[in-house]
N, C-alpha and C positions, 0 to 999 in steps of 0.2 A: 877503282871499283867498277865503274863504268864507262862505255866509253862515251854516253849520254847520261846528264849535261857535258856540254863541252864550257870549262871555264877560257873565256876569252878576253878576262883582264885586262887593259892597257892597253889592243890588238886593234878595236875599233877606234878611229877616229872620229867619226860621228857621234860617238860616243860620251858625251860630256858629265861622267862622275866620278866623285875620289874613290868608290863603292865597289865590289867587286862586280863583274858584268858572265854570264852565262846565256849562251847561245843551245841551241839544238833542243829543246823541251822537249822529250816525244812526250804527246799527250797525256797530262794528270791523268785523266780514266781510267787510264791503262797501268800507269806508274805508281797513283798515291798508296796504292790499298798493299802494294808488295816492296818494290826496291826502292823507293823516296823514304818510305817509313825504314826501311833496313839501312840506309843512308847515315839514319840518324844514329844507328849504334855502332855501324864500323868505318864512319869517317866524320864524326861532329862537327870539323872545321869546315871538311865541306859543304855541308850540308848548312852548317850557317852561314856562307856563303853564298848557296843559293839561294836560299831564306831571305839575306838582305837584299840579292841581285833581283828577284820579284819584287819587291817593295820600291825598287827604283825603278824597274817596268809601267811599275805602278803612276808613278810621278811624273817620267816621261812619254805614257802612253794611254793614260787615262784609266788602264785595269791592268790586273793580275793578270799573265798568261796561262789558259790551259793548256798550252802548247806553245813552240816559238822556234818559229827557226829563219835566217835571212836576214833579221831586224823585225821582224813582223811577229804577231800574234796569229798561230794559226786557230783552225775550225776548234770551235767546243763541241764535245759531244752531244754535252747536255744541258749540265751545270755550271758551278762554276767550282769545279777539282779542287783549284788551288786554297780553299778555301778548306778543303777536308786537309791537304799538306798544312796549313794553317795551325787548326785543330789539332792535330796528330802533335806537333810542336808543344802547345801549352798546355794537351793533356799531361804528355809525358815531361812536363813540366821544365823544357830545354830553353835556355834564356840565350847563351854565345852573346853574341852583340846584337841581336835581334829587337829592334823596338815594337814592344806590342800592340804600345798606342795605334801607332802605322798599321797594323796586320789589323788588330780590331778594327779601326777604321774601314779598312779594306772589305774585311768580310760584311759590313753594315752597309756599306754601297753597294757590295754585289747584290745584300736583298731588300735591297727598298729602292735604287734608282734604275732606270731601266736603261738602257744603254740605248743608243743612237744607233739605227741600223750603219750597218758597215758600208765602209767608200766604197769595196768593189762587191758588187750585185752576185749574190753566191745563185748562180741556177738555181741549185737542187732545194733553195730555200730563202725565196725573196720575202718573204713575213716578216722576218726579223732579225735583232744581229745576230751573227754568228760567231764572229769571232770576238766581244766582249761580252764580260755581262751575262745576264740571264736573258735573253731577247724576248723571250714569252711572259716578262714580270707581270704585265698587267693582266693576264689572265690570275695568275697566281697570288697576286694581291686579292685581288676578285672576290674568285669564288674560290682557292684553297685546292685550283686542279685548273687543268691548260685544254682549253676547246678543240678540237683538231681542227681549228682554224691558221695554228701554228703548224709549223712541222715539226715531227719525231716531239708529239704531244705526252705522249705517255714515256718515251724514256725520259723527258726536261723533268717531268712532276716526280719520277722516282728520283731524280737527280736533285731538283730543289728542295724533296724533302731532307732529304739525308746533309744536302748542305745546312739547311737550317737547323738542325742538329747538332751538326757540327760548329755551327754558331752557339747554341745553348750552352754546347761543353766550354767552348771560349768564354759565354758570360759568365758561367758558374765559377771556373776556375781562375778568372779575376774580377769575382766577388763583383762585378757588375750590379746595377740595380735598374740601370736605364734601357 
């Protein structure tokens, strides 16, 4: 369908899971809202696939990537995308071999723990992390909006809105209470 993700199954040696492995992420931002979600209706398998290869991102990298390409987590735009790829899943009520538990998990740390700024020092944006996580959370916990003490203050706030949204649909749709 694509030629991003690249599935890289078996290929890395560095690599240590029985799970399937996907490289080349171009940026959720850009991807969740049109071909990740079209993903889901004209290749299921791969797309579950991907689904699980993030979840293992996850375990061996501390977060979900908005992007990935190298072995690395690149720059987030905003929010945290992968978290709407998420959503999109259990609204449209798509199970594969996906564990939800893990994914709900997931989406609960991206809004409430704040990530640890990133090893290498991004110039355009020494505030916070950039490439996990929400980096401006504690603005966001705050006051409910991010001070332009961060950077790209006002795209992160329209971005953590809508992720938390996109967490709501998660809790509703399994019946959550917590």
């Amino acid at each position: 369908m694509n030629l991003l993700p690249t599935n890289q199954t078996g290929e890395d040696p560095g690599w240590k899971s029985a799970g399937p492995y996907h490289q080349d992420i171009f940026t959720l931002w850009g991807t969740c809202r049109c071909s990740t979600a079209l993903m889901h209706v004209i290749s299921p398998v791969a797309y579950d696939e991907y689904l699980r290869a993030m979840i293992d991102m996850l375990r061996f990298d501390g977060y979900m990537p908005d992007g990935r390409s190298s072995n690395h987590n690149s720059r987030t735009h905003g929010g945290t995308n992968v978290d709407n790829v998420s959503a999109d899943a259990c609204v449209k009520n798509f199970r594969g071999q996906v564990n939800l538990s893990d994914r709900y998990a997931a989406m609960v740390k991206d809004a409430e723990i704040t990530p640890p700024n990133t090893n290498y020092p991004d110039l355009m944006a020494l505030d916070s992390s950039t490439k996990k996580g929400r980096g401006a959370l504690p603005d966001w916990l705050k006051y409910g909006f991010i001070i332009p003490n961060f950077s790209r203050a006002v795209s992160r706030a329209v971005e953590y809105a809508y992720n938390d949204f996109t967490l709501y649909q998660v809790v509703k749709g399994l019946n959550k209470t917590d």
